[in-house]
C-alpha positions as CSV (number, residue, x, y, z in Angstrom):
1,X,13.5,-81.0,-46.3
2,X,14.1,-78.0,-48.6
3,X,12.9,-74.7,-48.7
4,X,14.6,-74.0,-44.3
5,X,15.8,-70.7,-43.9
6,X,18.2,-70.0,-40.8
7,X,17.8,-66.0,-39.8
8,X,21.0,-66.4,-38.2
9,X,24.3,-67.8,-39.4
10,X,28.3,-67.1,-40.0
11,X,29.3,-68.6,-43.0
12,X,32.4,-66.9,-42.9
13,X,33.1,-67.4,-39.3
14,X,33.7,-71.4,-39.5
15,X,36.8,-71.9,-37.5
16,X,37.2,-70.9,-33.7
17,X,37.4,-68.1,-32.7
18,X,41.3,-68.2,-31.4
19,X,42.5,-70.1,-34.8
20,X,40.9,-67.1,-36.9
21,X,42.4,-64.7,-34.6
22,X,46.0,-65.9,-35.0
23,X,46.3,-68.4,-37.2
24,X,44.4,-68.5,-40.4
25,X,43.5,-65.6,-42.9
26,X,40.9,-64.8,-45.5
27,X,42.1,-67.4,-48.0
28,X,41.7,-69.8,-45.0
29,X,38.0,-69.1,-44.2
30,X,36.9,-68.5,-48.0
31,X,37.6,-72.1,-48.9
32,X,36.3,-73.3,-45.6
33,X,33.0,-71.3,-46.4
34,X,32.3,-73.3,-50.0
35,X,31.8,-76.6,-47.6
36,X,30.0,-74.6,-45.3
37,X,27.7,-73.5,-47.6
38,X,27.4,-76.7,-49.4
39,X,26.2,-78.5,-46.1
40,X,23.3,-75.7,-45.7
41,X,22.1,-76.6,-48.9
42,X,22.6,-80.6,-48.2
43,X,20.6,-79.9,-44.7
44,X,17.6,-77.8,-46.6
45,X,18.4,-74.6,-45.7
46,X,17.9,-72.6,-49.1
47,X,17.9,-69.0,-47.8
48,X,20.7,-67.7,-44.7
49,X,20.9,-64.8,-42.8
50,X,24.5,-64.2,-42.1
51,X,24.9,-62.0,-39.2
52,X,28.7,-61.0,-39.6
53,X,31.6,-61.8,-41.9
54,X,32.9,-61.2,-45.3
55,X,30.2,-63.4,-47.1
56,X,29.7,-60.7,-50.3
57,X,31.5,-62.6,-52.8
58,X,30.4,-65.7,-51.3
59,X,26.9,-65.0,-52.3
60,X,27.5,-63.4,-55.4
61,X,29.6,-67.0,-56.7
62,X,26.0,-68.9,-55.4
63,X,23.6,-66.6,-57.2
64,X,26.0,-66.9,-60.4
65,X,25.6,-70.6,-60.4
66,X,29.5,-71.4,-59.5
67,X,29.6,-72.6,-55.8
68,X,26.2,-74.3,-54.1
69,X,24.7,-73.2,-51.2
70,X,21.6,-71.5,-50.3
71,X,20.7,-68.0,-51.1
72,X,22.8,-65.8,-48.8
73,X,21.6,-61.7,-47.5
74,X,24.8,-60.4,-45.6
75,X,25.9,-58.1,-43.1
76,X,29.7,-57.8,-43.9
77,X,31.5,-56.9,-41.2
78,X,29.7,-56.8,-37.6
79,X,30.0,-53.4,-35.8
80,X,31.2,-53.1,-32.8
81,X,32.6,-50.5,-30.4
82,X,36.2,-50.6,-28.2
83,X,36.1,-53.4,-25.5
84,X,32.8,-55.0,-27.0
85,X,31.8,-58.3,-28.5
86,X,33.5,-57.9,-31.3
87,X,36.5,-56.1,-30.3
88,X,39.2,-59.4,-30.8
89,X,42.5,-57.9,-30.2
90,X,45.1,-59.3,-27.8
91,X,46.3,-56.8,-24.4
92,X,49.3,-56.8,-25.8
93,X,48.5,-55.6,-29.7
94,X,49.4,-52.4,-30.7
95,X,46.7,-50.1,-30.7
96,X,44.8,-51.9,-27.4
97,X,45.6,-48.7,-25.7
98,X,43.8,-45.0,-26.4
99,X,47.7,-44.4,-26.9
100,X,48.7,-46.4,-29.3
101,X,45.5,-46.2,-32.5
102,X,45.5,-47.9,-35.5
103,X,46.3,-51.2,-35.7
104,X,43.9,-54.3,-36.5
105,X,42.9,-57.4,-35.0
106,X,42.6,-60.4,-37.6
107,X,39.2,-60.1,-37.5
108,X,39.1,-56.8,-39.0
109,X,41.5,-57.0,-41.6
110,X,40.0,-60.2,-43.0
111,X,35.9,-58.1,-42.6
112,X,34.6,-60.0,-40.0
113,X,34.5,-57.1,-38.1
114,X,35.0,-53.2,-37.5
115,X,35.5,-52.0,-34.6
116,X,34.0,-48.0,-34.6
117,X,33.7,-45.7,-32.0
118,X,31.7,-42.5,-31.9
119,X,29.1,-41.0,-34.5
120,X,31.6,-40.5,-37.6
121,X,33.5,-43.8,-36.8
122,X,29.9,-46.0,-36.9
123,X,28.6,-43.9,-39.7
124,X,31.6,-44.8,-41.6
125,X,31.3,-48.8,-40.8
126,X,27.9,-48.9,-41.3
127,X,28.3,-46.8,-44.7
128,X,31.2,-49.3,-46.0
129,X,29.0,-52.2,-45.0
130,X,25.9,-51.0,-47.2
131,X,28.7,-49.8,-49.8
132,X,29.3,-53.6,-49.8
133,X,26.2,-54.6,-50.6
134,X,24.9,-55.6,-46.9
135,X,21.3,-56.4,-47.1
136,X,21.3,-55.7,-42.8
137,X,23.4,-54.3,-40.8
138,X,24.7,-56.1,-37.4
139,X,25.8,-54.6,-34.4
140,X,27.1,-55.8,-31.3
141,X,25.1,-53.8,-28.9
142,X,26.4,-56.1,-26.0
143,X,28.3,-58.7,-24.1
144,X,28.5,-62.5,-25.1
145,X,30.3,-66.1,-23.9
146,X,32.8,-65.9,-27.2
147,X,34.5,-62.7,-26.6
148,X,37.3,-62.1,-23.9
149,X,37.2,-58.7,-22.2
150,X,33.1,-58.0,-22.1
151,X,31.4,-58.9,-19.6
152,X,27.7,-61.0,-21.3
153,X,25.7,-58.3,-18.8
154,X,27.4,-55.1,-20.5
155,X,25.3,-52.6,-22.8
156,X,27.2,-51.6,-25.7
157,X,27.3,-48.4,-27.8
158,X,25.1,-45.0,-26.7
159,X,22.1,-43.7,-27.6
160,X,23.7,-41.5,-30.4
161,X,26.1,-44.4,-31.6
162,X,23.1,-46.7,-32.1
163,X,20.2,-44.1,-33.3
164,X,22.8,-43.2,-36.3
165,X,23.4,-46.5,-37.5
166,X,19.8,-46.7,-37.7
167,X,19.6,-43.8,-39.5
168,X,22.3,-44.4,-42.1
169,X,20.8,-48.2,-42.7
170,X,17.0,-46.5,-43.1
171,X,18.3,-43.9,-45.7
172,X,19.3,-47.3,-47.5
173,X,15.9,-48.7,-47.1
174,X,16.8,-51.5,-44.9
175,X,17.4,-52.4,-40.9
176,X,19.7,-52.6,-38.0
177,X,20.0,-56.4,-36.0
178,X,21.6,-56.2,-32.5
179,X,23.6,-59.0,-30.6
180,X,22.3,-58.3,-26.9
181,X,21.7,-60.1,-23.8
182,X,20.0,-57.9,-21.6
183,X,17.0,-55.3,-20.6
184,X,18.5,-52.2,-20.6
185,X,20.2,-53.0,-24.3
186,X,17.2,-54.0,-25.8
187,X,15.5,-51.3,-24.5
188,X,18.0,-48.6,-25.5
189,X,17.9,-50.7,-29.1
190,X,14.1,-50.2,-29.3
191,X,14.0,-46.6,-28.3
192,X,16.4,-46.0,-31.5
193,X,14.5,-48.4,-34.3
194,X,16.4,-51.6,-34.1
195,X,14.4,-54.1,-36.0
196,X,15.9,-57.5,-35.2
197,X,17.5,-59.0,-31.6
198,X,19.5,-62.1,-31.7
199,X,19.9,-63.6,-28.6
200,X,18.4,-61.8,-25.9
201,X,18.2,-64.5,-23.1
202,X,18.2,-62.6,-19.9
203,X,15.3,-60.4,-21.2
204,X,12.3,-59.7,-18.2
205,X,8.4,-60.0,-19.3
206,X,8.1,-56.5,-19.7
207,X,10.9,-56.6,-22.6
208,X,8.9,-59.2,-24.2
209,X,5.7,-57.5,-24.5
210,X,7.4,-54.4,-25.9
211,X,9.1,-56.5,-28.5
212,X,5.7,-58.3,-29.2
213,X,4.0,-55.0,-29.4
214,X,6.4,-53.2,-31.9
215,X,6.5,-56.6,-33.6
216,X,10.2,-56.4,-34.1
217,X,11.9,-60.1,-34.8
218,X,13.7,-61.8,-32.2
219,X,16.1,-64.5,-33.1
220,X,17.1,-66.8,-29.6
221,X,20.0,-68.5,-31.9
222,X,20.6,-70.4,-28.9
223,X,23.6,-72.6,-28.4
224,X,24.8,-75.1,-25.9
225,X,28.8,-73.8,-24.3
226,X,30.7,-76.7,-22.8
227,X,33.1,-75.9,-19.9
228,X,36.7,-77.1,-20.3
């Protein structure tokens, strides 16, 4: 059935998470992407949303007519801030501490994601991202089941971290998505222009009807998480 479109997907993002993180690098994941893609195409999904990864020249070598796959609007790298959903790097890395700055996680170096803290530090992701050629941005404006040191109930980034992304992405015509779980998130996301949720599954009534009544989008992108 052609013509699907999936408003939430990661391309780029098609190993686990702890075989990206320490044992495979961007050549790795591009060539594992050209299947990926491929089998969105083969299921009918012509259009993707990819909500985080380094899927730019992936979606410039569909529209050119040399890989197939469905037409692809990217995020690049997801934003996140120190200790939150998308912060990947090991206790003992260099650079965990406020000591010791600098140094990567896999994740970043490869553009899956950037981890930013403060005004200038998200300004400067979010700026790079649209630099890029993101047609969104994505934050990670909260906890989640795939990262190791946040708890899922956790509201990520302030007021001022997440109303200047907003900012920077509406001076390039376009939108902020959010990765949250709860109330007080998608609240604080609303308050600062966030147009798109994704997730969102502990969410109270009340959060609902304000979500109907700005008529922002919410994505569930639910999943099923098997205990080991």
């Amino acid at each position: 059935m052609p013509g699907l479109i999936d408003g939430h997907a990661h391309i780029m993002i098609n190993y686990n998470f702890g075989d990206i993180e320490h044992n495979k690098d961007l050549t790795d994941i591009s060539i594992n992407s050209v299947k990926v893609a491929e089998r969105f195409l083969d299921d009918g999904f012509t259009t993707v949303r990819d909500m985080g990864g380094p899927a730019f020249g992936l979606a410039r070598e569909i529209e050119a007519g040399n890989v197939k796959g469905p037409r692809i609007y990217p995020s690049g790298g997801f934003i996140s801030q120190t200790s939150g959903h998308g912060d990947f790097r090991d206790r003992a890395d260099a650079g965990f501490t406020s000591q010791q700055p600098g140094d990567l996680s896999n994740f970043e170096r490869m553009g899956i994601g950037n981890v930013a803290d403060g005004v200038p530090e998200v300004l400067r992701a979010t700026r790079l991202n649209l630099r890029n050629g993101a047609s969104q941005i994505k934050i990670m404006a909260g906890g989640g089941g795939s990262s190791r040191f946040d708890p899922i109930d956790t509201t990520q980034y302030s007021v001022e971290e997440t109303c200047a992304i907003v900012e920077a992405a509406k001076d390039w015509n376009t939108y902020v998505a959010a990765h949250t779980f709860n109330d007080r998130s998608v609240n604080r996301l609303l308050d600062c222009g966030v147009k798109t949720f994704e997730h969102g599954f502990f969410i109270n009534d009340d959060t609902m009807k304000r979500i109907s009544k700005e008529a922002v989008m919410w994505f569930l992108r639910c999943g099923v998480y098997l205990q080991t």
